[in-house]
N, C-alpha and C positions, 0 to 999 in steps of 0.2 A: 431745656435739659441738655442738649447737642452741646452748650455753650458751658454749660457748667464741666462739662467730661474733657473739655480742651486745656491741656496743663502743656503745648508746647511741648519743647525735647525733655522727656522723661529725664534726663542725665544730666541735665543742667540744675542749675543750684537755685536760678532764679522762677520767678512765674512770665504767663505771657505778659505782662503788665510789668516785667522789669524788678518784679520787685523778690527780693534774696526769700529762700524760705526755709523753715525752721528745719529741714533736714540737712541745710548748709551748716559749714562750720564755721570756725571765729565766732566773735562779740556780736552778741544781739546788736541792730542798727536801732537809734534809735527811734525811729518810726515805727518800728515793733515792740517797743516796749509797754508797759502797762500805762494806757493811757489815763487810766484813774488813777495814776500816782500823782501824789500834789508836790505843788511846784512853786508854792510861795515862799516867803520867808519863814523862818523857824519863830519865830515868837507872830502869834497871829492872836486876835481877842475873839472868845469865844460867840461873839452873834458870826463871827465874820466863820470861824470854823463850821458854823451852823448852817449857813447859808450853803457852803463849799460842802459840808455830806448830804445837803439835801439834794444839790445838782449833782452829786456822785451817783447819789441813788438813782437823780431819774435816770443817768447815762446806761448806768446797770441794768434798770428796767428795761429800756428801749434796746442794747443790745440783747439784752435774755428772748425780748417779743420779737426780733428781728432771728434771731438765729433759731427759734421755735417755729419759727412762719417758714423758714427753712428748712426743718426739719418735716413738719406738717407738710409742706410741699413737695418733696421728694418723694415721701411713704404715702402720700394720696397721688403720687404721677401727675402732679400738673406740669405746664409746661411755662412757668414760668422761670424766668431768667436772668437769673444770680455771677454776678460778678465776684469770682474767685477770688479776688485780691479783696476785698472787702469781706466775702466771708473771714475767711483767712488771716486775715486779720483781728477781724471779731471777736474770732475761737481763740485765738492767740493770748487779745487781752482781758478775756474774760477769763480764760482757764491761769494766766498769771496774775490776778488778781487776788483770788483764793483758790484753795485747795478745794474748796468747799463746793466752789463753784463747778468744778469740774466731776464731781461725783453727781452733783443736781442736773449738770448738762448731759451727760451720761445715762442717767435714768431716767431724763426724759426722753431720750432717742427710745432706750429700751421697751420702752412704756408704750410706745408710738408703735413700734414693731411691733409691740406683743397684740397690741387692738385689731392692726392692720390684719394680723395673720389671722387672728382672731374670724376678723370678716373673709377672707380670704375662706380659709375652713370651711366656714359655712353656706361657700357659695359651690364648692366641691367634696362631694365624699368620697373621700381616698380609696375606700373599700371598695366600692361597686364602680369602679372605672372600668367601659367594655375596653375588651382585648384588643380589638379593631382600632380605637384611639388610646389609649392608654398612655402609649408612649410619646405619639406628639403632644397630648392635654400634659402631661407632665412637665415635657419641657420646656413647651410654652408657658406654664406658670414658672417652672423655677427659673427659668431665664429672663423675664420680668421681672419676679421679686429679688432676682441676682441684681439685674442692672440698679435697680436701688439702692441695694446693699452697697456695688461699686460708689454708687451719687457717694451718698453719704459717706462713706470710706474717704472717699477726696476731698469732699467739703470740711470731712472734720477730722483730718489726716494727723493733725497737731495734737486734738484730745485722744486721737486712736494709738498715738505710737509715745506720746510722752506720758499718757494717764492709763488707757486700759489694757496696754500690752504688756505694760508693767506691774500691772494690780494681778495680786495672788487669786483673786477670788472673781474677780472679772471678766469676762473675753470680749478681745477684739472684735469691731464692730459686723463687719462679715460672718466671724467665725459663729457671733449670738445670732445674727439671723437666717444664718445656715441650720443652726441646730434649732431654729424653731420648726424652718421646713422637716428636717431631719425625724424630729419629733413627732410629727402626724405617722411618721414611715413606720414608728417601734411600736409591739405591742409585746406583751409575755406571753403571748403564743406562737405568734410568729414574726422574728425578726426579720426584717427587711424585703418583707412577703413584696409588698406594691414593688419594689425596685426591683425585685425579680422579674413581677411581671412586665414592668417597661422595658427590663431589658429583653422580655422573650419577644414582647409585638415589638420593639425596635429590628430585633433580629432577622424575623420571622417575615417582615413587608419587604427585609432585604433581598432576603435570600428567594424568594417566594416573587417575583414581580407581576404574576398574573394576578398577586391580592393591591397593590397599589392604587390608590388615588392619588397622590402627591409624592411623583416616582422624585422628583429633584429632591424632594425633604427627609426619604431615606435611602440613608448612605452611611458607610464607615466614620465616613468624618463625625455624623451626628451619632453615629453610638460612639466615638471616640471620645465626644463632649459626655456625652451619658455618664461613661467611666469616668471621665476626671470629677465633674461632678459626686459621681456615687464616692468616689477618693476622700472626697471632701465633706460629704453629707455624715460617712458612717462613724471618721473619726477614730478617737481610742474603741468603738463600741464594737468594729468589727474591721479585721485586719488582712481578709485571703478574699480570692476569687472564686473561691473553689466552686462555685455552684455555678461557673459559665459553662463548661463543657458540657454539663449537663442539660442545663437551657436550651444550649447549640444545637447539641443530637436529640433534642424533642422534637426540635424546629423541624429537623432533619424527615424526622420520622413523619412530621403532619405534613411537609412537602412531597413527600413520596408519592402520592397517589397524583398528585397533579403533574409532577415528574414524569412520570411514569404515560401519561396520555401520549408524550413522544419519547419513544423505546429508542429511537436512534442518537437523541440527545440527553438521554438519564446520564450515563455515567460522565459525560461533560460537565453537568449539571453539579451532578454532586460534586464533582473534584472542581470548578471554578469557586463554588463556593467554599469549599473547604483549603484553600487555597486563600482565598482571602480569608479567612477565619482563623489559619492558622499566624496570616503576617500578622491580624489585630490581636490576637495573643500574646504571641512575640512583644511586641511593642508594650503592653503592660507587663512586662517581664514575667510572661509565664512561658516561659518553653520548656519545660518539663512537660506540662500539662498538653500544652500541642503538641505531642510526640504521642502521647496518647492518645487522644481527638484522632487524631487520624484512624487508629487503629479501630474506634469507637464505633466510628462513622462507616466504617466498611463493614465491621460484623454487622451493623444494624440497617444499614442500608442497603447493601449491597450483596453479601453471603447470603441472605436466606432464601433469596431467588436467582443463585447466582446464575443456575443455567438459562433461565429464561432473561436475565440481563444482556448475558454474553450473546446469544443467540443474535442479537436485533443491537448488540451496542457492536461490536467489534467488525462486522460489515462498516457501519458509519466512522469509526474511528479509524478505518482504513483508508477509507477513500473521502473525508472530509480534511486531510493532511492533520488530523491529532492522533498520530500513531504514538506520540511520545506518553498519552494518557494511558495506552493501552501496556506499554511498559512498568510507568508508574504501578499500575493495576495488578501487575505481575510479582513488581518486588513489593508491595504489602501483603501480598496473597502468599509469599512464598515467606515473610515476615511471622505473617500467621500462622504458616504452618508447622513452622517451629515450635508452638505453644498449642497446636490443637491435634497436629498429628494427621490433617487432611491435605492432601495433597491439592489442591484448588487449581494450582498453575497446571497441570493436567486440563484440567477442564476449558482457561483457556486457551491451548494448543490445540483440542477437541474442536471445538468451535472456529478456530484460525484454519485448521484444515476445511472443514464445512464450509467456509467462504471460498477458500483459494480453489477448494473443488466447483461450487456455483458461478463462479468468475472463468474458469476454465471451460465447462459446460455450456455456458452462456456464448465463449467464443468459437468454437468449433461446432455447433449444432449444426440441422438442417444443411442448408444448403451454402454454407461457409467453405465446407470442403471442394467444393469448386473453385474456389482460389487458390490461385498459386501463389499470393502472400502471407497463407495462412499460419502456414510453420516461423516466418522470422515475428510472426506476432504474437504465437505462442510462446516462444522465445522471448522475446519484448515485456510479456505478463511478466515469465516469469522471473526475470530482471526487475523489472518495476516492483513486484510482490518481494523480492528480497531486500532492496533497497526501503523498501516500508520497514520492513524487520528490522533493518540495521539503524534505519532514522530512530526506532521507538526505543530503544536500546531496553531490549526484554531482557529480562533475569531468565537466565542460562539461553543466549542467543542461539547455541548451536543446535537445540531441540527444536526449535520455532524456524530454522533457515530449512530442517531436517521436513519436518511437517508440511511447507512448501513443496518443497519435490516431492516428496511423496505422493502430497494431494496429484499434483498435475500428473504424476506418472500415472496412478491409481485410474483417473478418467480417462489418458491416452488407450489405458490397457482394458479398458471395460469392455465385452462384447460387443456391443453396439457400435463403439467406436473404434475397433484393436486395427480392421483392416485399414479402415478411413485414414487413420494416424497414418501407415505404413504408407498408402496411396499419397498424402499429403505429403510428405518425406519425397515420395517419387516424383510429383508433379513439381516441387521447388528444385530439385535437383534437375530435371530437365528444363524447366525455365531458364534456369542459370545459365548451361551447357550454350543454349539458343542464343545468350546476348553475347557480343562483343566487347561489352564497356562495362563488362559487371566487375564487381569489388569481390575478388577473392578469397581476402581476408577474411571479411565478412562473411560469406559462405560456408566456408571454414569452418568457424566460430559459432554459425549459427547451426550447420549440421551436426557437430560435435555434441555442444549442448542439448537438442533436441534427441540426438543417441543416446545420451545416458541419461533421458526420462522414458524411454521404450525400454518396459520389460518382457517383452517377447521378443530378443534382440535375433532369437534363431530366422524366425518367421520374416526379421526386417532386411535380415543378409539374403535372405532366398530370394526374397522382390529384389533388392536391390541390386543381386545378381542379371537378375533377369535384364531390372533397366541398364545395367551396364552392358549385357549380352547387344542391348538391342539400339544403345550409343554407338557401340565397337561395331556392330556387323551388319545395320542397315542403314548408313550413312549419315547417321545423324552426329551434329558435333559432338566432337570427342577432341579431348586434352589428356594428354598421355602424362606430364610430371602433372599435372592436378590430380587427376585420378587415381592415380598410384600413392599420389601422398596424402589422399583423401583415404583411400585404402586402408591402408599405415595405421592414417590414424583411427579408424575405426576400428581395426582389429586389433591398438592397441586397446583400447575402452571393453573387449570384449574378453581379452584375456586369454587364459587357457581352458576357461571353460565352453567355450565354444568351436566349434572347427572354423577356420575362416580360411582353410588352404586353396579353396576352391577360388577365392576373388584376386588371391595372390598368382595361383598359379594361371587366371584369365588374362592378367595384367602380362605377366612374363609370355605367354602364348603371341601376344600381339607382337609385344617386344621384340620378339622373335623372328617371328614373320618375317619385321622390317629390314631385322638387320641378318638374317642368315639365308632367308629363302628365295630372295629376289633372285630371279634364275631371267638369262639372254639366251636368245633363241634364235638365230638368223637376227632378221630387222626387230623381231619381236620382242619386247619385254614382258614378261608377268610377273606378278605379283599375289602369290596366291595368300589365305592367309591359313597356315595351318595350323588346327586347334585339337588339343586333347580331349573326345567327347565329352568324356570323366570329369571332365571340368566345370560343361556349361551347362546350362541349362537347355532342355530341350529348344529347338529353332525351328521352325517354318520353314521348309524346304517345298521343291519341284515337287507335285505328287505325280508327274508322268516322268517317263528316261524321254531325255532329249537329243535330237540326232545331232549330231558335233563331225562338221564339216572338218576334212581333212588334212586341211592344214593349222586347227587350232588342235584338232585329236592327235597332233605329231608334238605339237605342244607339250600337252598333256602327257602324251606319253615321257616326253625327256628328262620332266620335271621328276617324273613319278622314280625314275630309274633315280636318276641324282639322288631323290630322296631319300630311297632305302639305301642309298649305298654310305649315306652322313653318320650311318653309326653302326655297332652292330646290331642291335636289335629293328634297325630299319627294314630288314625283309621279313621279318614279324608285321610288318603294320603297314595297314592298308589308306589308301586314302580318299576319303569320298567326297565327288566334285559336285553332289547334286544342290549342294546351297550355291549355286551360280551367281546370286549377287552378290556374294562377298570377296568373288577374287576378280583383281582389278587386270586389266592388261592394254599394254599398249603397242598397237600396231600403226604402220605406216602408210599412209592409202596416197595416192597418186590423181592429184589433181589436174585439171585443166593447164592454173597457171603454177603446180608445183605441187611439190608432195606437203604433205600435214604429217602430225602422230596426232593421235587419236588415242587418249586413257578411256579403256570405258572398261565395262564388265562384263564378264562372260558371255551374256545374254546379249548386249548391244554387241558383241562381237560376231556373233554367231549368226544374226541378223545380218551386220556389213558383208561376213561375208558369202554368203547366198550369192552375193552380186557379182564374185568371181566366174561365176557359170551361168547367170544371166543378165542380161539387160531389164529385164521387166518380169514383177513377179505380182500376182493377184494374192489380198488377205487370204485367198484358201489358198492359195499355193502354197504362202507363208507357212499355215499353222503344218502341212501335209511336209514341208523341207525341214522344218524345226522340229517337230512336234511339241509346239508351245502349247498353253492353255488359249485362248483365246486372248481371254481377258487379260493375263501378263503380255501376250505377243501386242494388244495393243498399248499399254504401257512404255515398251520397249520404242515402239514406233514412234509414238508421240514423243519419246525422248530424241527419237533423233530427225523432227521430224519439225524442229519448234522453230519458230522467225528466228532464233538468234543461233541455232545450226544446223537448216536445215537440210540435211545431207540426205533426206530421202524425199523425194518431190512425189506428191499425189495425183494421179490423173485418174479421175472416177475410181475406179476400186482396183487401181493397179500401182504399183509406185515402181519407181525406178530410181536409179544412184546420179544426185548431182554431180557431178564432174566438175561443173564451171560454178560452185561454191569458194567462196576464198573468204579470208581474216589476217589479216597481218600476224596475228600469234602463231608460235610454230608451233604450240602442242595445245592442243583442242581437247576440253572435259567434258561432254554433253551430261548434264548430271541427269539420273533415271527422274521419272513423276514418281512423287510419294502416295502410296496411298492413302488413305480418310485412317485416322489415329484409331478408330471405331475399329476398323477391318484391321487394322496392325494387331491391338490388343486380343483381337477375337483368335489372331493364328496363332499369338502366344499361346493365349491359353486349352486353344485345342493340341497346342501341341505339350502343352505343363501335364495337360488331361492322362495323353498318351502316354509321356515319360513316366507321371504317375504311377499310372495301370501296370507298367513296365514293373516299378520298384513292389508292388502289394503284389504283383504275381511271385517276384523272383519270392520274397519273404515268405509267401504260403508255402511255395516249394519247398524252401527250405526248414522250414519248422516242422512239415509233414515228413521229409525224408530224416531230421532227426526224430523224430516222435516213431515213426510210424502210422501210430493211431493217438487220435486226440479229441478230446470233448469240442463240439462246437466254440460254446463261450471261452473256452481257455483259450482256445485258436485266435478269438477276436482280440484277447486281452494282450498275446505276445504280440501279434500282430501290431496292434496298436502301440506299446513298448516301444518294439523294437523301429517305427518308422518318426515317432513325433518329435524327436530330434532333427529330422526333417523336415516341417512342417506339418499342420494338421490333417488328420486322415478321418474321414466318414467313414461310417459303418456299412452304409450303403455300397460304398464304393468295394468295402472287404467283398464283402455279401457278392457282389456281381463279378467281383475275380474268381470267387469260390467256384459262383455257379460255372464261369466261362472254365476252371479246371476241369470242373466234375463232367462236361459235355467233352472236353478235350482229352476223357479216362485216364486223368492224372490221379485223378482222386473218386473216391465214394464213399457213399454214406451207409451206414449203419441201418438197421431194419425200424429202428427207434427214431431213427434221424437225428440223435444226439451226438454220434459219432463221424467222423471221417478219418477214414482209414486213406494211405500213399500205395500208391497203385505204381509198381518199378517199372 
């Protein structure tokens, strides 16, 4: 058969055998012409004509039985193997011979066909073909019975295109045995019912690959064969496609439930194959119709459970890199809503927030806030989470960029989390301070961002303040143009609705210091740092007075005179030395091999100089000459007391002043021991406690001396009011200012105890 279907270059005029063929043009050659034309002389005696039609005849017989045995061979598939030029020629001079001939050769093919299919029929019943094979049993028969149709097509290409393509009443040889298969397909109830069905199970094993046995044999391409076939089968009898979409979105619907067993790959699912559905559309020039299908396929698949879709799909289309589906998703939804009036794009923004909040939650839980890279990672999400949005390119982008922040703000500011945020914020910004080699920029950029997703921005300046309080004045690094322009820019983000004059005028305070107050004293330099209480936040000071040796109390005093004399209201205002570690000074001490300067602080001063009036001082002498704390005087000591400057030598429990200490540096820093971060944070906030207690006293007072007399709960409500602008206030804390007035007869209560009355 193989050999029969080999015609060489389709475009040539001749066969493989060299020989010219009837779809050439020019003059028949004569080796194609009727080889039963006689070739004698024109007068011939009639035994001798006699002889000559009766060998005519048998030539006609043997070519009729030879090109039927061909025919018989082709329409039973044997594999027998027929030499084209010889057919070919056969048909040639059989069908030039007579007219006659060729309507006889003609209807024997037909005749042949017709028995074939006949048997064929009756080895399948078109009707009851299951849905499971339908589609391959179908195209395996008609692509068998095609390939036939082809043989003979070729074999008898000369009777097909000179005889019955040109006959009114005839059809070419394909076209009749297409229309016999065609013919099983018709009935007058329902036209082209079975081709429907082939094309639903062709469809259906596609789309569907968890029902596949034979994954390689469906595929696009083999419905693409279907359709050219169905092209061909239905004829003048039926001209539109119309009933594919509808096939498609059945398919649709009986896929769902299998779909649907993974909720993270449904709406991939549908849109990959709807995607291919819509290019095999296209291609048979239906795109009207695919414009539709889409919309088809979403009401039906996708809208009637859309919140439990979105729930479980749009997690996965986030983080599986097909955000562009999730867009897609958007502008049909927002398509539809044109025509149905539901806002659906709502729903998935609903849902996009629900994740970016799970993904946010997910990263600050538990014990996350213990790092100090947790802020440039929350920042990191939500960079990443917008860079999703913008890859998926969602219909109306800027509600879905909007719904991101949101989310993330939304969990920063949750109870559970509000402080942690705020604490997070602090611990990034003191890691920073700490390195040398950090990236600025990037600091910057990543605290800024992370400010304008805190909406408690009151509550974030009052910490913030505090860590600033406590970079600036207990020696931890500090950067003056960063901090300031750090400043800047946070209270621009904050606006006018917030006060932020307090971080500005902290910033200026120091500034000040540096450059106005530096005062010389004799040998002496100090360096105080003078700050406007009203500014900072409460600080940890000396809780005992400490005794201040004579020539640093002469100090003090000169500073203090200068001071008030720098402006007029300078002898209004007082200045109080008892935060001793934050003013610096530098004195000159007199060594063995040479004098040094010595920068240190208050405390280490006050300390060096004891040793003006002694040689040797025991730790209780110590605490009895200073009146230190114990535990600060030993702090102080050990700072000056370390391998790398040791100016105070121990001998058993009494120390005394090296002398013959030396360092090639002329000015010597002994920096103080810090204490445990633990114990820093603890004196903070006993002292936030205190300034607290401070602001809810002054407030009772004063509400009381406008009032008078006041109901209990109204008292708590102004109260509360009038201080949450300043951060949050307990009830409890009101409650025990109350009581401390009412025992101080500021105030009293009423015989009902609903009242407090102001006591002048």
């Amino acid at each position: 058969m193989d050999k029969v279907l080999d015609f060489g270059n389709s475009n040539s005029s001749t066969d493989f055998q060299g020989m010219l063929s009837h779809l050439g043009s020019g003059v028949m050659p004569p080796l194609q012409r009727n080889i039963l034309e006689s070739r004698g002389k024109r007068h011939k005696s009639r035994r001798t004509q006699d002889h000559e039609s009766t060998k005519c005849q048998k030539q006609l017989e043997t070519i009729r039985a030879l090109l039927e045995h061909v025919i018989d061979s082709v329409v039973l598939g044997s594999d027998d193997n027929f030499s084209f030029a010889r057919v070919n020629k056969e048909v040639i001079a059989l069908s030039t011979y007579k007219h006659s001939e060729q309507a006889r050769l003609s209807d024997y093919i037909f005749r042949k066909l017709n028995q074939e299919f006949e048997m064929l029929q009756s080895k399948l019943t078109w009707d009851s073909l299951e849905t499971g094979s339908a589609g391959q049993t179908f195209l395996r028969e008609l692509n068998a019975w095609d390939e036939k149709l082809k043989c003979l097509l070729r074999l008898f290409i000369f009777l097909d295109r000179v005889y019955l393509f040109q006959h009114t009443k005839k059809k070419p040889i394909r076209d009749y045995g297409l229309r016999l298969f065609a013919s099983a397909l018709f009935d007058s109830n329902s036209r082209c019912s079975l081709l429907e069905q082939v094309l639903k199970d062709l469809h259906l094993n596609i789309i569907n690959h968890s029902r596949l046995e034979h994954l390689d044999w469906y595929n696009y391409d083999t419905l693409t064969q279907f359709a050219e076939y169905y092209e061909r089968l239905i004829f003048e009898e039926h001209t539109s496609y119309y009933f594919i979409p509808d096939i498609f979105l059945s398919n649709y619907e009986l896929c769902r439930e299998d779909w649907w067993e993974d909720p993270r790959t449904f709406v991939s699912n549908i849109f990959d194959n709807m995607r291919k559905d819509i290019r095999f559309m296209k291609a048979l020039g239906l795109t009207d119709m695919a414009a539709s299908f889409a919309k088809e396929v979403l009401r039906k698949a996708i809208i009637p459970e859309l919140s439990e879709v979105l729930s479980s799909c749009v997690p996965a289309l986030m983080e599986d890199g097909r955000e562009l589906e999730l867009g897609i998703l958007t502008k049909l939804l927002h398509i539809e809503e044109v025509h149905s009036n539901c806002n659906n794009v709502k729903q998935v923004a609903y849902h996009l927030r629900n994740y970016v909040a799970a993904k946010t939650t997910e990263l600050i839980k538990s014990d996350a806030f213990a790092s100090k890279d947790l802020l440039p990672e929350v920042v990191k999400l939500r960079l990443s989470l917008l860079e999703s949005c913008s890859r998926a390119d969602l219909y109306a982008p800027g509600d879905f960029d909007f719904e991101v922040r949101s989310a993330i703000s939304n969990i920063l500011s949750l109870p559970e989390y509000q402080t942690n945020s705020v604490l997070m914020f602090s611990k990034y910004c003191e890691a920073f301070f700490k390195l040398k080699d950090a990236d600025a920029v990037e600091f910057k950029k990543n605290i800024q961002v992370f400010f304008k997703l805190l909406q408690n921005k009151g509550k974030f300046i009052k910490i913030y303040e505090r860590d600033l309080s406590k970079r600036l004045l207990l020696g931890k690094s500090f950067n003056y143009p960063l901090e300031s322009d750090l400043v800047d820019n946070l209270l621009h983000e904050v606006g006018d609705n917030l006060d932020g004059t307090n971080l500005k005028a902290m910033i200026q305070d120091v500034k000040q210091s540096d450059t106005e107050f530096r005062h010389h004293h004799g040998s002496a330099e100090i360096f105080p740092l003078v700050l406007k209480k009203s500014n900072w936040p409460a600080i940890p000071k000396q809780a005992t007075e400490l005794k201040i040796p004579p020539e640093l109390d002469e100090i003090l005093v000169a500073f203090t005179e200068k001071f008030r004399q720098s402006d007029a209201k300078g002898e209004y205002k007082n200045l109080d030395w008892s935060n001793y570690l934050l003013h610096q000074l530098t004195i000159l001490v007199n060594f063995d091999k040479g004098p040094k300067e010595l920068q240190v602080n208050l405390l280490q001063a006050i300390v060096i100089l004891q040793f003006s009036e002694h040689d040797t001082l025991s730790f209780a002498q110590f605490v009895e000459e200073t009146g230190m704390e114990q535990k600060l005087l030993k702090r102080v000591i050990a700072s000056l007391s370390s391998s790398k400057f040791p100016f105070l030598i121990e001998d058993n429990d009494d120390y005394k002043f090296n002398y013959a200490f030396w360092d090639k540096a002329a000015k010597l820093r002994p920096p103080m021991a810090r204490e445990k971060e633990a114990v820093v944070e603890e004196a903070f906030k006993k002292a936030e406690r205190r300034d607290r207690d401070d602001e809810i006293t002054a407030a009772v007072c004063n509400i009381l001396k406008q009032k008078g007399s006041i109901l209990y709960p109204e008292l708590m409500g102004q109260v509360l009011m009038r201080l949450k602008a300043r951060g949050e206030v307990l009830i409890t804390d009101i409650k025990r200012r109350v009581e401390y007035l009412i025992t101080q007869h500021y105030a009293k209560r009423s015989e009902d105890g609903q009242t407090l009355h102001y006591i002048p």
